[in-house]
N, C-alpha and C positions, 0 to 999 in steps of 0.2 A: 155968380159966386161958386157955383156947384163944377165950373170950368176950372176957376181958380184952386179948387180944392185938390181937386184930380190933378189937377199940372204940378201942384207944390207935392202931392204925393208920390209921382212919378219921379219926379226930380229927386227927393229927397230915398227914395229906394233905389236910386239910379248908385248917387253920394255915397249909400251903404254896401252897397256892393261893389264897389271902383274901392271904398277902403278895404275892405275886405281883402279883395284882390290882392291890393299894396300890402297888406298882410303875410300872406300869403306869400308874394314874391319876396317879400324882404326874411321871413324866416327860409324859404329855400337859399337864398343867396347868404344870409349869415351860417345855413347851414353847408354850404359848399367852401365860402370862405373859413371855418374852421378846419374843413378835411384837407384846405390846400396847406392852412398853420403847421396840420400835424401831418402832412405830408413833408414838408420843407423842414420840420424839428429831423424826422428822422432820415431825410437825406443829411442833414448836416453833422447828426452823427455818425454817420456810417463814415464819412470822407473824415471827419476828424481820429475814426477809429483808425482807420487805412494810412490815415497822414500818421498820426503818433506810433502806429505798429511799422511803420517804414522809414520812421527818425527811429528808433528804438534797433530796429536788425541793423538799419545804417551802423550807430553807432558799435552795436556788439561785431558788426563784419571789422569793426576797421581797428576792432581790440584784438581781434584775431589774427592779423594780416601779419605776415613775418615783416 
């Protein structure tokens, strides 16, 4: 009995620390998946600012043109 005690204790310390871990790994990887969200928002701003300031001179260059 005193075998079974110890094995079911180890196992079950084993179980707490394997979730742990999972823990662990899932908020570092929920926290690199948010910095790649807010990495990828402000690339797509920048290329939307680039695109609308480059339809915008377009259009003013070709108001201009004799």
């Amino acid at each position: 009995m005193t075998v079974l005690a110890i094995f079911l204790l180890i196992i079950g310390m084993l179980l707490v620390l394997i979730g742990a871990l999972l823990i662990l790994i899932g908020t570092f990887l929920i926290a690199v998946g948010a910095t790649l969200i807010l990495m990828g928002m402000a690339v797509i701003a920048v290329g939307a600012f680039l695109l609308i300031r480059r339809l915008l001179d377009h259009d003013r260059a070709r108001s201009h043109s004799w």
